[in-house]
N, C-alpha and C positions, 0 to 999 in steps of 0.2 A: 811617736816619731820625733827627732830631735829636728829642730829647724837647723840648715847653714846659716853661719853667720849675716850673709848680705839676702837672705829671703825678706824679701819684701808686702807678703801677703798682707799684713795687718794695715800697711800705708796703704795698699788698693782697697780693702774692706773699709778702711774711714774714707777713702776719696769718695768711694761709690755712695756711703751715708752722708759726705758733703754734698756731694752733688744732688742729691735725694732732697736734702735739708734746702737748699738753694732754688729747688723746683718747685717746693711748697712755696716759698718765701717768697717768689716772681709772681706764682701763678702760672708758671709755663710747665712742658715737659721738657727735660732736659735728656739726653742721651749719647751716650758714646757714638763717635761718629768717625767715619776713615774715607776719606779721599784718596785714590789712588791719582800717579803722578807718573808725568812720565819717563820712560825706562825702568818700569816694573814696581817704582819706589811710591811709597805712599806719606800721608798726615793723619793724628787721627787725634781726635778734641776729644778732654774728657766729658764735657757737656756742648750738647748746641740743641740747639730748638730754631726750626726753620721760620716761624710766624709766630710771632716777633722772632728776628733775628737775633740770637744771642749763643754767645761763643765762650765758653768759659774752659779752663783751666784749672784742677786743683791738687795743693798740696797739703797732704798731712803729716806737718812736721811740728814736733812742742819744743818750743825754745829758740830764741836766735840761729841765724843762721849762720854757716859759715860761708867763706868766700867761694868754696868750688857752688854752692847750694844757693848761695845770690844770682851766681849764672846760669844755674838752671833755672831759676824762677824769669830769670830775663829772657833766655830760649823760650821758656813757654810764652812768654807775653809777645815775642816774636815770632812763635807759631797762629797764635789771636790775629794778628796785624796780615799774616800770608794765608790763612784761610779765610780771613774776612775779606781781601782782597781776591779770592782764588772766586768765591762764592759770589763776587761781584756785588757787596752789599756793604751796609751801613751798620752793623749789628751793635750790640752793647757787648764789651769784651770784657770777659772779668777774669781776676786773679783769685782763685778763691782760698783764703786759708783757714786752718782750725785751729790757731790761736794768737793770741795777739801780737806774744815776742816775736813769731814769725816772719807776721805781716810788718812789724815797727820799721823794718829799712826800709821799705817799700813805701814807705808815707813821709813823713814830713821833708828834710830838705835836703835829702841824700840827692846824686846826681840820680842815683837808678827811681827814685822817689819818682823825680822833675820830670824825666823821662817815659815813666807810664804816665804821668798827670798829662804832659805833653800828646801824647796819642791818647789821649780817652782810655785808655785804659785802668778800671775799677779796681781796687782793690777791699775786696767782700773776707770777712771774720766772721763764724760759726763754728762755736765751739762745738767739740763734740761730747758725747754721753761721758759720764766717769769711767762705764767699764772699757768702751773703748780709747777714748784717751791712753787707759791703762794699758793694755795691749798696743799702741802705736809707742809708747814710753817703755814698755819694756823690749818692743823690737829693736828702739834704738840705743839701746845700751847695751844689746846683742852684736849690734852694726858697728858700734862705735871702733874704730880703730886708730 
């Protein structure tokens, strides 16, 4: 079966093996999590672990991002900040990515950088396997438009 262009299975199969990777790595369990909100609407973290509090986010993207792809990683690090708040706690919040060009605007002294350093918000690098890697790199040059 041929994949559509914008199927995304292969970025959810590395999220869920980031997230995996990131659980070993704490020592926590990490798991998808959905707060519903109200007027029917919900939130839902790709990782959280209620003891220790931790709240994470991830992207599995290779290569620099571009600017619509900056704003979603800032959406997500603004979904970390309103369910840390919703949960009423202190949690550790992290950004998590699988590779480093990724992660690079997101650190040093970009405003979007200052701006997670500013709220504690982590930003966490784990690479992933070669074969998957492979399969997230060839979905997006499937995506590419």
């Amino acid at each position: 079966m041929t994949k559509s262009l914008g199927d995304s299975s292969e970025q959810r199969e590395a999220e869920a093996w980031l997230i995996d990777a990131l659980s070993r790595k704490l020592g926590v369990t990490l798991t998808k999590r959905r707060w519903p909100l109200d007027g029917g609407s919900w939130i839902e973290l790709d990782g959280f672990c209620k003891s220790p509090l931790v709240l994470c986010e991830a992207w599995a993207h290779i290569g620099p991002p571009k600017s619509a792809q900056k704003n979603k990683v800032m959406t997500d690090a603004f979904k970390l900040l309103f369910v840390n708040a919703l949960v009423k706690g202190n949690g550790k919040r992290i950004l998590l990515f699988a590779d480093y060009d990724a992660a690079a605007h997101f650190q040093g002294r970009s405003w979007m950088a200052r701006c997670l350093n500013e709220y504690d918000i982590t930003v966490e690098v784990i690479g992933l396997p070669p074969e998957l890697k492979g399969k997230v790199l060839k979905a997006q040059k499937r995506q590419y438009r």
